[in-house]
MDAnalysis code that builds the backbone (N, CA, C; Angstrom):
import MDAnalysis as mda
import numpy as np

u = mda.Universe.empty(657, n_residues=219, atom_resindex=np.repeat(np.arange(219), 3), trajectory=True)
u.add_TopologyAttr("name", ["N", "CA", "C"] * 219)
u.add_TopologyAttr("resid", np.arange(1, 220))
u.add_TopologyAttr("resname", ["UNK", "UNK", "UNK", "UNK", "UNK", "UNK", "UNK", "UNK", "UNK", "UNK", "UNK", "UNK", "UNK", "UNK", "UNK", "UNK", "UNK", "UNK", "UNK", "UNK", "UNK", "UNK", "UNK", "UNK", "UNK", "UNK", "UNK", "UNK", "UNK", "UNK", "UNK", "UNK", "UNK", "UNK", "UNK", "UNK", "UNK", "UNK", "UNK", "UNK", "UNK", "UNK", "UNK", "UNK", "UNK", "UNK", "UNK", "UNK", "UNK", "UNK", "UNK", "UNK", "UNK", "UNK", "UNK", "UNK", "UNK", "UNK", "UNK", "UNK", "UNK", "UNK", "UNK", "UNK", "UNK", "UNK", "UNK", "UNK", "UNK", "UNK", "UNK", "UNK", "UNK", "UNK", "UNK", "UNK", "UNK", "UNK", "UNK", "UNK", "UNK", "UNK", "UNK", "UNK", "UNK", "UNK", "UNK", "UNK", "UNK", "UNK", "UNK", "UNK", "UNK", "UNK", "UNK", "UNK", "UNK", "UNK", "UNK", "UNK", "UNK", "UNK", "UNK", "UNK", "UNK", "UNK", "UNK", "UNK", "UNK", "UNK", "UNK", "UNK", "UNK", "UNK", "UNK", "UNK", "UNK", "UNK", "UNK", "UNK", "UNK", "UNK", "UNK", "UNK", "UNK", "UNK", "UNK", "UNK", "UNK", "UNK", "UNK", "UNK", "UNK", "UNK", "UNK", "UNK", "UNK", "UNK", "UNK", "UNK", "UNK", "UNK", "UNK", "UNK", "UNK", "UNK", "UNK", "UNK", "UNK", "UNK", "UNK", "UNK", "UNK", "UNK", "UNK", "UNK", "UNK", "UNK", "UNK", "UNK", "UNK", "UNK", "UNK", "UNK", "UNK", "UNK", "UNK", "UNK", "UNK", "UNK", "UNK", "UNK", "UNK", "UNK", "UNK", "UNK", "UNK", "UNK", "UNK", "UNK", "UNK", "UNK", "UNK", "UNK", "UNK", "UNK", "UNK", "UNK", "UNK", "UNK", "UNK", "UNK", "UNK", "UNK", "UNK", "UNK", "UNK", "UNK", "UNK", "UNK", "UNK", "UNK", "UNK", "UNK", "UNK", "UNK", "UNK", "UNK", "UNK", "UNK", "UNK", "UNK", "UNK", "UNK", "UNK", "UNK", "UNK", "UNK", "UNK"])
u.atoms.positions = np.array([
    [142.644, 115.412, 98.419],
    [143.117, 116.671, 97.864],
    [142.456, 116.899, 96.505],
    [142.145, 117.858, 95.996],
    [141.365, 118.596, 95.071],
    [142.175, 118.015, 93.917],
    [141.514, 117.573, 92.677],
    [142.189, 117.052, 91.557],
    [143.185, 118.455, 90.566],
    [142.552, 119.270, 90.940],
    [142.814, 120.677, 90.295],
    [143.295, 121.224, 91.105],
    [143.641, 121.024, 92.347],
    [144.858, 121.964, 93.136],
    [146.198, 122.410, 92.350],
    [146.475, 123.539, 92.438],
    [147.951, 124.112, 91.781],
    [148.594, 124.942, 93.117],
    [149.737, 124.338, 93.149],
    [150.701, 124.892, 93.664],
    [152.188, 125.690, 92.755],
    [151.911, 127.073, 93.394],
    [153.354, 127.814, 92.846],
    [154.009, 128.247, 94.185],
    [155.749, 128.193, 94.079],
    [157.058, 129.049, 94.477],
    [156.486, 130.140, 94.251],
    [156.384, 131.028, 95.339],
    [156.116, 132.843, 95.220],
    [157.428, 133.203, 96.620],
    [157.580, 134.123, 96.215],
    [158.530, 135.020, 97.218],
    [158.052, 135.986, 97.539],
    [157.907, 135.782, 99.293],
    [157.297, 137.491, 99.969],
    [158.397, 138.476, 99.966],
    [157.873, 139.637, 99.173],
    [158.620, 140.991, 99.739],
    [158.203, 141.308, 100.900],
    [159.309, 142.503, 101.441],
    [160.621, 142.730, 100.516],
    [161.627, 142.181, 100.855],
    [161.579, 141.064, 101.501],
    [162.464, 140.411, 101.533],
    [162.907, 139.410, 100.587],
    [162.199, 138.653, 99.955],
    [161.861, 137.820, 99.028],
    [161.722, 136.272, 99.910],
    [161.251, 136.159, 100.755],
    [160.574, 135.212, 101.680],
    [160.761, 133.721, 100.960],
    [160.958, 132.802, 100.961],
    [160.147, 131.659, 100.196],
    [158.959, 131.263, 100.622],
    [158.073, 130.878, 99.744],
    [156.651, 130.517, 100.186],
    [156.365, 129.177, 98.720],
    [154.934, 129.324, 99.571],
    [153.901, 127.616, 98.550],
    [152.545, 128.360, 98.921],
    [152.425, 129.091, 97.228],
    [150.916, 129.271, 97.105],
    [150.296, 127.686, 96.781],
    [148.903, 127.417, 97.605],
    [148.362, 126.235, 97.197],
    [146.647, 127.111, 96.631],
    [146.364, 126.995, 95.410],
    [145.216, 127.716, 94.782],
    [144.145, 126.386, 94.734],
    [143.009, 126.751, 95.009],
    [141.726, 125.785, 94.689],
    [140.571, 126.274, 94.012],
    [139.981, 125.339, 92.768],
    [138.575, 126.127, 92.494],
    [138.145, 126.461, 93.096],
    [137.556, 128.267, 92.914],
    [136.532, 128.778, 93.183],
    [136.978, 128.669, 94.898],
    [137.874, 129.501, 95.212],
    [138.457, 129.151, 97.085],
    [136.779, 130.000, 97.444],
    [136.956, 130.103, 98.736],
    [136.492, 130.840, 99.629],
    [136.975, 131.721, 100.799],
    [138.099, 131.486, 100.303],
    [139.405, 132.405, 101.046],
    [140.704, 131.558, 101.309],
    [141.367, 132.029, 101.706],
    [142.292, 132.225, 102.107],
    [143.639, 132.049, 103.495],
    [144.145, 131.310, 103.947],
    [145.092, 131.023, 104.545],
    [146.421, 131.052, 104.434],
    [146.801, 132.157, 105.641],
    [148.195, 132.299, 105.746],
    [148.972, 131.547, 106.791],
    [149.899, 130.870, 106.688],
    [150.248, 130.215, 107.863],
    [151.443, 130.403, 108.576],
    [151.509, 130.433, 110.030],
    [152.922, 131.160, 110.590],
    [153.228, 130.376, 111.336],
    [154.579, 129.309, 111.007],
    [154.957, 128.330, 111.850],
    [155.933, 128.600, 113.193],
    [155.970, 127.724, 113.664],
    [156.309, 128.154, 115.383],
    [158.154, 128.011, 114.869],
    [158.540, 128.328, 116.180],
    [159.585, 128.411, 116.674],
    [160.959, 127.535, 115.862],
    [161.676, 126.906, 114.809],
    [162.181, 126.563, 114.912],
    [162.034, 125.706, 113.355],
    [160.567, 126.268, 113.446],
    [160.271, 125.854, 111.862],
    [160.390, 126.355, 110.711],
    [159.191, 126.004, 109.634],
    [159.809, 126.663, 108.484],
    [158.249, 126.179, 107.339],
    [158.411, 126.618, 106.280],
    [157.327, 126.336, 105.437],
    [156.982, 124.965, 105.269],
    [158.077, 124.162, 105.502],
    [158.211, 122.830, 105.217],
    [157.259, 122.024, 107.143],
    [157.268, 122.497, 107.619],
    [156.235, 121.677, 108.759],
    [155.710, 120.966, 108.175],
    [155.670, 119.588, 108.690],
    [154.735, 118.825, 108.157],
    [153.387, 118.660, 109.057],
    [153.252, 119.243, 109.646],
    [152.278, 119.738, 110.320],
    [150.564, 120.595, 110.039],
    [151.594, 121.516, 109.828],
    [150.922, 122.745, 108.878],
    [150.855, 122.450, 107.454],
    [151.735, 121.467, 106.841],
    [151.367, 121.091, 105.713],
    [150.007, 120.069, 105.536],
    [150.490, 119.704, 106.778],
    [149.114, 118.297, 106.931],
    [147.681, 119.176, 106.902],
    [147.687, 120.203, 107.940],
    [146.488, 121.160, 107.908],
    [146.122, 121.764, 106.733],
    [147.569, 122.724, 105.712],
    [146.915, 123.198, 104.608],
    [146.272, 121.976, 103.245],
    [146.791, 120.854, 103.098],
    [146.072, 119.842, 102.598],
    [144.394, 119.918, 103.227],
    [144.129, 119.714, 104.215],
    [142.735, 119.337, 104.939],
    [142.127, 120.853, 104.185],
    [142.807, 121.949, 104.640],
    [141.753, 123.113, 103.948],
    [141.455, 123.455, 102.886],
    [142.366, 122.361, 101.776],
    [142.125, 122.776, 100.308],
    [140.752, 121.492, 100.178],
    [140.499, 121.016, 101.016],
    [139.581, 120.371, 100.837],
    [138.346, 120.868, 100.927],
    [137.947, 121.126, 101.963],
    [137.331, 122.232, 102.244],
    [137.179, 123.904, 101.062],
    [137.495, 123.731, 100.112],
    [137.709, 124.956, 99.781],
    [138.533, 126.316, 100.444],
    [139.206, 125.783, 100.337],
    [140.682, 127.170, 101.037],
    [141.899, 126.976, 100.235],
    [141.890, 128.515, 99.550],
    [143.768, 128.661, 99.350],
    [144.419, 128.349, 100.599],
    [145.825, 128.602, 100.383],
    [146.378, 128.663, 101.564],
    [148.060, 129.223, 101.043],
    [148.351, 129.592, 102.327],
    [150.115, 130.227, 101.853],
    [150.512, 129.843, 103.274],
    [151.953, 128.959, 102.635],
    [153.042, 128.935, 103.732],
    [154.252, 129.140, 103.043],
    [154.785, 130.216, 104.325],
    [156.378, 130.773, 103.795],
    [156.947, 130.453, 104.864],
    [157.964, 131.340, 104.671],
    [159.271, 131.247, 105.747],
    [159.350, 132.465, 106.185],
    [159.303, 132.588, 108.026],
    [159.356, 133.631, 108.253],
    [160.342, 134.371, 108.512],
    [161.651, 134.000, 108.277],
    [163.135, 134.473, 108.048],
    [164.073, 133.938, 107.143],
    [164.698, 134.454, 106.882],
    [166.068, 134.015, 106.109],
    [166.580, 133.185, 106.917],
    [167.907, 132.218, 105.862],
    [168.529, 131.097, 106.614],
    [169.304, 131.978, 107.763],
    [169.966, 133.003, 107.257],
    [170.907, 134.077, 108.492],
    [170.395, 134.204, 109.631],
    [168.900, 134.544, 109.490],
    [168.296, 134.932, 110.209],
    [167.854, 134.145, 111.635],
    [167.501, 133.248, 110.778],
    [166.967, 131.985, 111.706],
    [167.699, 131.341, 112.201],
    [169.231, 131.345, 111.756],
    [170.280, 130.778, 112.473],
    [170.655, 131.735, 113.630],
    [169.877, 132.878, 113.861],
    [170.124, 133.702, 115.508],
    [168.908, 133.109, 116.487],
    [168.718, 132.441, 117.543],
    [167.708, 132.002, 118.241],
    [166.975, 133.115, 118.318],
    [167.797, 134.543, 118.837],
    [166.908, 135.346, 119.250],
    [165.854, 135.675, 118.194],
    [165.881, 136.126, 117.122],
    [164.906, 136.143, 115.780],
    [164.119, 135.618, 115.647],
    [164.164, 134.011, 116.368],
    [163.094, 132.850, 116.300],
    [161.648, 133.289, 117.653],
    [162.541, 133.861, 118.678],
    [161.510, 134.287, 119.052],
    [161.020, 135.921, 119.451],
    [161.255, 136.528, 118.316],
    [161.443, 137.656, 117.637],
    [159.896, 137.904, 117.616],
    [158.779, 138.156, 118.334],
    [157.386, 138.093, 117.726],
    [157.098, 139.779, 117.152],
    [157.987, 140.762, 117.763],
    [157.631, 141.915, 116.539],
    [157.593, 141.525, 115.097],
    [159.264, 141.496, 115.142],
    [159.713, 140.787, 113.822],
    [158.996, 140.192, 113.043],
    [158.411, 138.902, 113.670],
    [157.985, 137.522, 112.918],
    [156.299, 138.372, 112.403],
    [155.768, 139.186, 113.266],
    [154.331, 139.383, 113.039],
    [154.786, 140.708, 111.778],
    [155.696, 140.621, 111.569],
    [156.372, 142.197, 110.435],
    [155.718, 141.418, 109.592],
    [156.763, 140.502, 109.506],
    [156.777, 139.428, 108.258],
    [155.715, 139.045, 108.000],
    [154.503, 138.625, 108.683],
    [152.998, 138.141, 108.445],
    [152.613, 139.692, 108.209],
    [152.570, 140.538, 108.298],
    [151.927, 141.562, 107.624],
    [152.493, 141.756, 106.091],
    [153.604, 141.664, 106.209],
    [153.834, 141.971, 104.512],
    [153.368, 140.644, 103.897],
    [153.485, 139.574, 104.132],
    [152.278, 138.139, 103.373],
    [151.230, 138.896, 103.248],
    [150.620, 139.483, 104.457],
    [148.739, 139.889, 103.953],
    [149.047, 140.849, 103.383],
    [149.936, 141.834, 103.170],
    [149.538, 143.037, 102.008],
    [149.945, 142.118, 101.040],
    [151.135, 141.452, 100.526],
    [151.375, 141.091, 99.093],
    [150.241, 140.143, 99.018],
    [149.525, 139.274, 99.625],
    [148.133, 138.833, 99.279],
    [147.230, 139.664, 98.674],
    [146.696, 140.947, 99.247],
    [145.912, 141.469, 98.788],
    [146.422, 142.383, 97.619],
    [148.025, 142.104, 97.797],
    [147.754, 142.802, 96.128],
    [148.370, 142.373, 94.862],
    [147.594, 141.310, 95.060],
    [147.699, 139.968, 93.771],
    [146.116, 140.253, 93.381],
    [145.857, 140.299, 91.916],
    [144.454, 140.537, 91.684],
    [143.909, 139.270, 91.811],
    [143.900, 138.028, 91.729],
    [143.579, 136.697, 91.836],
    [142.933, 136.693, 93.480],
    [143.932, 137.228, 94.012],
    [143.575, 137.255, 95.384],
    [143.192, 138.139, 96.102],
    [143.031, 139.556, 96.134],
    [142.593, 140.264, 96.792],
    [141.159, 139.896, 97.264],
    [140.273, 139.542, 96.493],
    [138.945, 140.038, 97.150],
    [138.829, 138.325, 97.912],
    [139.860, 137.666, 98.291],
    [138.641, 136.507, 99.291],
    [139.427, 136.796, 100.284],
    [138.252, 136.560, 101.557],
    [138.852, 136.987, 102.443],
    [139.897, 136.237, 103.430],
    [140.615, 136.873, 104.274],
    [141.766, 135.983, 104.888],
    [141.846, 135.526, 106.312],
    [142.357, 134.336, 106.473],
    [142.673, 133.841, 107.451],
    [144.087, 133.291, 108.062],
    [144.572, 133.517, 109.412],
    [145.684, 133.148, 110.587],
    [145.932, 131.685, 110.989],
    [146.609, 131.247, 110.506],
    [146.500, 129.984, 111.561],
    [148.170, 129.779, 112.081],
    [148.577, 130.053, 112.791],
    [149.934, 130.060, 113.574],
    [149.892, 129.171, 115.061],
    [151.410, 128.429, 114.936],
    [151.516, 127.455, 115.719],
    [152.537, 128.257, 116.722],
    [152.974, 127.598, 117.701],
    [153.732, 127.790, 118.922],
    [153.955, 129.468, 119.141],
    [154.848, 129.956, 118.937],
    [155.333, 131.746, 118.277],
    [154.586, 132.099, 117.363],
    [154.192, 131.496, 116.665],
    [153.750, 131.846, 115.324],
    [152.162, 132.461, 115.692],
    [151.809, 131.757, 116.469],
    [150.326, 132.036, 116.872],
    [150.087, 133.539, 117.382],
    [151.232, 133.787, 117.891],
    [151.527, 135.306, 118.939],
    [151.730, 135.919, 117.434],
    [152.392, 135.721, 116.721],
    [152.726, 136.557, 115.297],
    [151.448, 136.860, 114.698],
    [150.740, 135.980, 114.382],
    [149.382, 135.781, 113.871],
    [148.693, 136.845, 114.506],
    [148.304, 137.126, 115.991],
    [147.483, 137.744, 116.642],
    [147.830, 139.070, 116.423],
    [149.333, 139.568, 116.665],
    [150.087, 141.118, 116.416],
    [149.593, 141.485, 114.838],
    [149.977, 140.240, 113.873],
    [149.654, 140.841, 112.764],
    [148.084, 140.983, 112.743],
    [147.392, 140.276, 113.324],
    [145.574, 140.539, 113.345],
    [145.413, 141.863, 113.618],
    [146.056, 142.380, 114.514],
    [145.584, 143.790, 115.228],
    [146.473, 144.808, 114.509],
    [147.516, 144.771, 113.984],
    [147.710, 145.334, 112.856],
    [146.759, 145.994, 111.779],
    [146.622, 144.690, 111.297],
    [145.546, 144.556, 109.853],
    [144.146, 144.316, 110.369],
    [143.121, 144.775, 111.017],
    [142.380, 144.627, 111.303],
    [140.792, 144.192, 110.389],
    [141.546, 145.092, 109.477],
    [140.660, 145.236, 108.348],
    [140.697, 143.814, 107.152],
    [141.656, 143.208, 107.583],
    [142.327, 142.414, 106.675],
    [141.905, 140.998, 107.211],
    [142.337, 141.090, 108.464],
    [142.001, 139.490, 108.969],
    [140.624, 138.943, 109.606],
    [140.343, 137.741, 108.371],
    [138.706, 137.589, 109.615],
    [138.184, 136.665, 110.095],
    [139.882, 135.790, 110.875],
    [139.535, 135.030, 111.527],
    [140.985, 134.181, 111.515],
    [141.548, 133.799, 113.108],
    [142.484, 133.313, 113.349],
    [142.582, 132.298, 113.990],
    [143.394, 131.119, 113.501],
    [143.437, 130.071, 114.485],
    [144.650, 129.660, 114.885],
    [145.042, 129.422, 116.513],
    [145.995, 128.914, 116.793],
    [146.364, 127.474, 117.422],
    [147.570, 126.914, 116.823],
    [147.521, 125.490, 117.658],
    [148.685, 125.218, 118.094],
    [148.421, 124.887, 119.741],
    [149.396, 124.917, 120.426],
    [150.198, 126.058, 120.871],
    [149.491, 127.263, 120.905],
    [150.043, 128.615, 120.313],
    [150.566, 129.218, 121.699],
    [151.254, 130.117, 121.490],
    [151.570, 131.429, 122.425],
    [151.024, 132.522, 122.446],
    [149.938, 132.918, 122.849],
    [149.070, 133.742, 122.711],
    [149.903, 134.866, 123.549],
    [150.138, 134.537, 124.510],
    [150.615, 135.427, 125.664],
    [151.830, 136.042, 125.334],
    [152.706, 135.785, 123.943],
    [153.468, 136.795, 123.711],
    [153.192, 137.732, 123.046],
    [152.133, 137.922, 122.761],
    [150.981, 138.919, 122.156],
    [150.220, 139.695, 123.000],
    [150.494, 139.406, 124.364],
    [149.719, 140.207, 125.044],
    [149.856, 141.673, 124.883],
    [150.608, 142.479, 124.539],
    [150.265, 143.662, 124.293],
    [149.341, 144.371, 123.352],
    [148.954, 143.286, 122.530],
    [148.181, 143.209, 121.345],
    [146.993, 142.552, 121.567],
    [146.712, 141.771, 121.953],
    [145.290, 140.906, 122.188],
    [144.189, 141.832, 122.281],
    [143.945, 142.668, 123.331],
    [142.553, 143.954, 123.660],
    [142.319, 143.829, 122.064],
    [143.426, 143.967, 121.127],
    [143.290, 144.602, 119.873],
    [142.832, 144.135, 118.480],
    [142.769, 142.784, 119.105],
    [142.132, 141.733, 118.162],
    [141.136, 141.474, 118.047],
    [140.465, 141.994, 116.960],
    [138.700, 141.718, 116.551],
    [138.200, 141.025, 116.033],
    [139.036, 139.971, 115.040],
    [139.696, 138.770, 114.455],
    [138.610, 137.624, 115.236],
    [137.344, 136.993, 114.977],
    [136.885, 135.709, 115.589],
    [138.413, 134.925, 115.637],
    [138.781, 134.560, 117.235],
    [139.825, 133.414, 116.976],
    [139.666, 132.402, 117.724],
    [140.289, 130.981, 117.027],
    [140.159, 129.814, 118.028],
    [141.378, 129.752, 118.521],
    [141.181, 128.962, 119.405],
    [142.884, 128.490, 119.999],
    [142.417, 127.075, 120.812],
    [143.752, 126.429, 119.705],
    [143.459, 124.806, 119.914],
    [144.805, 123.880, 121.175],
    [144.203, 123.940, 121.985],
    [145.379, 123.207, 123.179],
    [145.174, 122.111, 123.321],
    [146.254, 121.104, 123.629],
    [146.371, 120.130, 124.134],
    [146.084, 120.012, 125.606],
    [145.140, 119.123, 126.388],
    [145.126, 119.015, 127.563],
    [146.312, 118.547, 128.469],
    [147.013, 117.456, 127.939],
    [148.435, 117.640, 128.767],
    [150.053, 118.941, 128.455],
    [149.363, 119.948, 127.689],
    [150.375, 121.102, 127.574],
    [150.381, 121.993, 128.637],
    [150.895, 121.626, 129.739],
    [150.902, 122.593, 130.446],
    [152.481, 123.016, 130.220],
    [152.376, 124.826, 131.031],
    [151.936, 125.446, 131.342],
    [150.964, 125.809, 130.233],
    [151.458, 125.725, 128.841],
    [150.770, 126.355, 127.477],
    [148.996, 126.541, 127.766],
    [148.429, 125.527, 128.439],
    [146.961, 125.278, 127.952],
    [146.233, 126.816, 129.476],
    [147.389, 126.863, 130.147],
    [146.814, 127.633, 131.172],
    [146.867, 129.659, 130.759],
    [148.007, 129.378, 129.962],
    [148.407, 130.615, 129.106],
    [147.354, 131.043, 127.846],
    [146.821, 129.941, 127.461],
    [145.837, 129.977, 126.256],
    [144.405, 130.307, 127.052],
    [143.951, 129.848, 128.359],
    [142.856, 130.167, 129.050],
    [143.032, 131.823, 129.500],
    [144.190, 132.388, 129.959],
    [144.277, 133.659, 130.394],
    [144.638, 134.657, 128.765],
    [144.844, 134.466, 127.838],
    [144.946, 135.299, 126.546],
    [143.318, 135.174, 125.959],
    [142.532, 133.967, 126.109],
    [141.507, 133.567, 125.436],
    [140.440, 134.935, 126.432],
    [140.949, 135.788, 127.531],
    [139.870, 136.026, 127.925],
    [140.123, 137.821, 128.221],
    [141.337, 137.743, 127.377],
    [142.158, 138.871, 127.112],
    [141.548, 139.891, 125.711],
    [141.157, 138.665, 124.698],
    [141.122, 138.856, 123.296],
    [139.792, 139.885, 123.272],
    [140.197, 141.061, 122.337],
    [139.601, 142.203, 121.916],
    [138.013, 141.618, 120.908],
    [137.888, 140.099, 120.192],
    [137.182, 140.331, 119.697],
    [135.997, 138.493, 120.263],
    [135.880, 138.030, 119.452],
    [134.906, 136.626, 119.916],
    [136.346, 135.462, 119.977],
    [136.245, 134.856, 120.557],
    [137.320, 133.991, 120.958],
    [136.809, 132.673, 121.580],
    [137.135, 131.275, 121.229],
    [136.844, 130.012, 121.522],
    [137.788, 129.528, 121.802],
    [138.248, 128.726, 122.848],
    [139.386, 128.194, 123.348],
    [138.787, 125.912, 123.109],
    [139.577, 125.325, 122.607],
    [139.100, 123.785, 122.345],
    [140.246, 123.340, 122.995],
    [140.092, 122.364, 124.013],
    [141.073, 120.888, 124.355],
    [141.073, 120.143, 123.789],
    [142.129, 119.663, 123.545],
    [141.921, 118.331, 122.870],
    [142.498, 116.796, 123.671],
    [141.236, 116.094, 124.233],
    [141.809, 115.475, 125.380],
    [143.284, 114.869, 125.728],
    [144.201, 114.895, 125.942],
    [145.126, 113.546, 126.345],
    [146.469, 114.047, 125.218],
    [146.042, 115.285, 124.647],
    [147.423, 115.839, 123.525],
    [148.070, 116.849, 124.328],
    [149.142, 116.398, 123.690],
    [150.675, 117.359, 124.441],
    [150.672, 118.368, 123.220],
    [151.611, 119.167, 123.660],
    [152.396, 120.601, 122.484],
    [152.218, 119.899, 120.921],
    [152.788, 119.039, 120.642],
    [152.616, 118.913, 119.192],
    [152.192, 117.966, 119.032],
    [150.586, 117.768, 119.316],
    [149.465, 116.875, 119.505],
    [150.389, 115.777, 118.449],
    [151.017, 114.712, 118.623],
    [151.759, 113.324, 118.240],
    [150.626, 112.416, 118.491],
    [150.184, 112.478, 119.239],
    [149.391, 110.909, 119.930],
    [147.861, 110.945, 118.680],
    [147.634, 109.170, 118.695],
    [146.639, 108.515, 117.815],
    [145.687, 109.727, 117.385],
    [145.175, 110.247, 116.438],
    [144.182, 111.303, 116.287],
    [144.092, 112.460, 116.367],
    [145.276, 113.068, 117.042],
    [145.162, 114.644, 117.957],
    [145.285, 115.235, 116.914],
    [145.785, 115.183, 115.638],
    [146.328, 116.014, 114.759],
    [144.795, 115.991, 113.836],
    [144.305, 114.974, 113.769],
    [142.649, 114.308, 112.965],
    [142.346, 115.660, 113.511],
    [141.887, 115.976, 115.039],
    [140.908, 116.654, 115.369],
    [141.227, 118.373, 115.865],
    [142.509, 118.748, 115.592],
    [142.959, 119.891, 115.018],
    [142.551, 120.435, 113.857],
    [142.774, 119.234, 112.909],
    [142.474, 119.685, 111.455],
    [141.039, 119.713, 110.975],
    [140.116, 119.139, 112.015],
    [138.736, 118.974, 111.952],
    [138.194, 120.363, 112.300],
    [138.859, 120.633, 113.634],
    [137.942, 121.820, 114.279],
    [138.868, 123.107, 113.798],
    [139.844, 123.135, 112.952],
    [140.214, 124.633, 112.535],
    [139.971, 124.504, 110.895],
    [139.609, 123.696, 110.420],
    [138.620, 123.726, 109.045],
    [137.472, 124.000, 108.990],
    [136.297, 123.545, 110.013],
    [134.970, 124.067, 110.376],
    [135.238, 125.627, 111.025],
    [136.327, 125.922, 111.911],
    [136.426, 127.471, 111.960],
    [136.488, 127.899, 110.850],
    [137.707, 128.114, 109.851],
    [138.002, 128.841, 108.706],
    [136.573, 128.889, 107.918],
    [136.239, 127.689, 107.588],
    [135.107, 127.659, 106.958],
    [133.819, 128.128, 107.102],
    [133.358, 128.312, 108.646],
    [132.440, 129.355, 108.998],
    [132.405, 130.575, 109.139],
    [133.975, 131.344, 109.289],
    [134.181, 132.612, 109.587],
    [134.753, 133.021, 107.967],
    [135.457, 132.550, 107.512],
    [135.935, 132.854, 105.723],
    [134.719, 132.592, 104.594],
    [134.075, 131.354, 105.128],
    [132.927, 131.214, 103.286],
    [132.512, 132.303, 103.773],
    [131.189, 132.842, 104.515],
    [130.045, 133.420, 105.050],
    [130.597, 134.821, 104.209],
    [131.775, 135.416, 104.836],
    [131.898, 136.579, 103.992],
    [132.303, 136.574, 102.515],
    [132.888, 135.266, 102.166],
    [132.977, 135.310, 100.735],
    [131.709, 135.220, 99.776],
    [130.737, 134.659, 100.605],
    [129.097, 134.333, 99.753],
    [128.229, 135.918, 99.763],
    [128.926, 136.705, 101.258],
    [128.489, 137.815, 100.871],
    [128.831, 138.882, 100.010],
    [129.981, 138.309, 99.609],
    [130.529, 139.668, 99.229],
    [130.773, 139.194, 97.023],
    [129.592, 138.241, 96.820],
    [129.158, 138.061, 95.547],
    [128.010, 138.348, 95.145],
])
């Protein structure tokens, strides 16, 4: 981890969200992260990933995508209008922080969260440029996918079924360039020796090819 990493408590409006800005010299953009089903900013998961991308050169933001009220209704949890609301107001109050507006941004959403990620992509079109999902639900996004122009990966486990068969039929759905990765012998929340190593490998070389490139251009 970066010796100069700073982390601040920020609250997304308008709700007042809790979140963890993580800032790095000189980023190259930007990561928002939308945890699955049941979670919360605190994943240690997604925490494990936003560590790996501050390495790499990447901010990153993880909040909460409901209130405690909220999240104590199941239905809310898998709420993907809702939840992709909430990831749109993160990317506007991102872009309108002067620190942060001009690098550009990136998706990375797990289980639900991934489907949130994609709705809010096609939303903000203009905004997002480049999404990654792991373990994701793409397919509750299907009304949205055509609409995504967003380069996205989507990272499956080879023993997730049905999930990995749902990620092959959304991966071929998607409105813009789209890469689908197995990762041999990993279930839903890649647990086993490494799976998590090579998540965090291949959606850091994404971010990092689809986020620097436009940040080097746009100096």
């Amino acid at each position: 981890m970066p010796d100069t990493l700073t982390v601040t408590a920020v609250a997304i409006p308008p709700v007042g969200l809790p979140g963890e800005l993580r800032r790095v010299p000189r980023p190259a953009g930007i990561v928002i992260f939308a945890h699955g089903s049941g979670s919360s900013r605190l994943s240690p998961r997604n925490r494990q990933v936003a560590e790996a991308l501050a390495e790499v050169g990447l901010d990153t933001l993880l909040f909460d995508l409901l209130t405690g009220d909220e999240a104590a209704d199941r239905a809310n949890v898998f709420d993907i209008d809702l939840l992709a609301g909430r990831l749109v107001d993160a990317i506007d109050w991102v872009r309108a922080q002067p620190a942060l507006a001009a690098l550009p941004v990136g998706l990375f959403g797990a289980s639900t969260g991934a489907a949130a990620a994609l709705k809010a992509a096609a939303v903000r079109p203009e905004a997002v440029a480049a999404v990654v999902s792991r373990g994701g639900r793409p397919d509750l996004a299907a009304d949205a996918l055509d609409r995504v122009s967003a380069p996205t990966l989507l990272i499956v486990g080879s023993d997730d079924e049905p999930v990995l068969g749902w990620n092959r039929e959304a991966g071929r759905r998607l409105g813009g360039p789209a890469s689908l990765v197995v990762v041999p012998g990993a279930t839903h929340l890649f647990e086993e020796p490494g799976a998590m190593d090579q998540v965090i490998r291949i959606a850091g070389d994404w971010f990092a090819d689809h986020l620097g490139h436009l940040h080097r251009a746009s100096r």
